[in-house]
C-alpha positions, 0 to 999 in steps of 0.5 A: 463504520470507520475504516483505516488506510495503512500505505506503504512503498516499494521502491525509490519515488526519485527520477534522477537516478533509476534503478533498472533493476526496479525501474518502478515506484509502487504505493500500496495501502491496505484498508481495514475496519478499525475495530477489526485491526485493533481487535485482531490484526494487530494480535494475529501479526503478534502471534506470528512474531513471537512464533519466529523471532520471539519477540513482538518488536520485530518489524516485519520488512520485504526487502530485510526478509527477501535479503535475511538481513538485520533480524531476519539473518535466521531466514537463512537456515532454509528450514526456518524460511520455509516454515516462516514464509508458509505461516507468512502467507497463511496470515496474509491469507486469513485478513480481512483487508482490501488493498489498492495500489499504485504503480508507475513506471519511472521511465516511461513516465519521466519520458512522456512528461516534460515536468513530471510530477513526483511519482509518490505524490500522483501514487497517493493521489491515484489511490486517494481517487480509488479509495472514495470510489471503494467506499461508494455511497455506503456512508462508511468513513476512511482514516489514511495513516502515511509512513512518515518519511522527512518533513518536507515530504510528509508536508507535500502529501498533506497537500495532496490529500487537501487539495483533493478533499476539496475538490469534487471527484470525476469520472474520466467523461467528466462527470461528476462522481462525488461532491467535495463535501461527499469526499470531505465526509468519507476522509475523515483525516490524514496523519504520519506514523514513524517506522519505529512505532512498529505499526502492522498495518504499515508492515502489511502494505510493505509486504504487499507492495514489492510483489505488486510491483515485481506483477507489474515489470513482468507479468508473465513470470511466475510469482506466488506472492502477488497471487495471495495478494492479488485476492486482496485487490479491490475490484468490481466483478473481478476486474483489479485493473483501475480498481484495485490497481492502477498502472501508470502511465 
């Protein structure tokens, strides 16, 4: 069976200037079977769009939601956000997908390394681990689809994603945990789509960043969005951390 892989981020991956606000980078990319998302995803995330902003075009986007800009201003009639995050949740809810994400603390990690490395990069790289070890031995096969973002940057991920396709998998005791041609065979391939083609799998991993990313600055604090998709996680036994989410450093 083929899978697919959206990703999308919360946050600026820079290290120069750091919100600290948001003082945090967050990757997230959330799997589906491909002939689910075709044959489903997309037409629920159609019904849901026509139901509220009467149209299909709208592109669902945590920030324009969260701040009622753009085409999301008439979230700002109380009645109308209420109804819509209600039916929002409740089509997160009814998906079947798992999500596994990346998070780094931008300071810590700036300061713990004297030339860190580019946090979108090791984001992907910490997912791309996550993902074959998802799969496991099921023979199933993994489609990444990336939100393009400028040239040089979609180049960089490209060499990411090669590198470690052709590198065999350990585990942190050095023990191998697949073989190069394992991983070759399960990633089947790497490609960028462009916002504007208005791609729900891309959208669903935006939404589902920002409460990930909100969960790993503040823990303690109530957040009901990041309990919707927290049951979403990849995990063994109940246990997210380092499965389905990896914090770093």
């Amino acid at each position: 069976m083929t899978k697919i892989m959206f990703l999308d981020e919360s946050g600026d991956h820079s290290l120069d200037k750091i919100d600290s606000s948001y003082p945090i980078f967050v990757l997230a990319g959330c799997i589906f079977d491909l002939e689910y998302y075709s044959k489903t995803v997309e037409s629920k995330a159609n019904e849901l769009k026509i139901k509220h902003f009467n149209t299909t075009e709208i592109i669902l986007r945590s920030y324009d939601i969260r701040k009622q800009k753009g085409d999301f201003s008439c979230l700002v009639d109380k009645k109308k956000r209420e109804a819509f995050y209600e039916d929002l949740e409740e089509f997160i809810k009814s998906l079947d997908f798992k999500i596994i994400v990346a998070a780094i603390h931008k300071e810590k990690f700036k300061n713990q390394y004297f030339e860190p490395e580019n946090p979108y990069n090791l984001c992907f790289r910490f997912i791309l681990e996550r993902a074959v070890m998802f799969l496991g031995r099921s023979g199933e096969q993994l489609m990444f689809r990336m939100e393009s973002r400028e040239t040089h940057n979609d180049r960089k991920l490209a060499e990411v994603y090669e590198r470690f396709r052709a590198n065999d998998c350990f585990r942190s005791s050095g023990q191998v945990m697949f073989k190069k041609e394992e991983i070759q065979s399960k990633c089947l391939d790497l490609s960028f789509n462009q916002k504007t083609q208005n791609i729900i799998g891309h959208q669903i991993a935006d939404l589902a960043a920002y409460p990930v990313g909100t969960y790993v600055l503040n823990k303690k604090e109530k957040n009901k969005t990041f309990e919707v998709i927290k049951n979403k996680l990849h995990n063994k036994g109940g246990k997210y951390l380092n499965y389905g989410l990896k914090i770093y450093p």
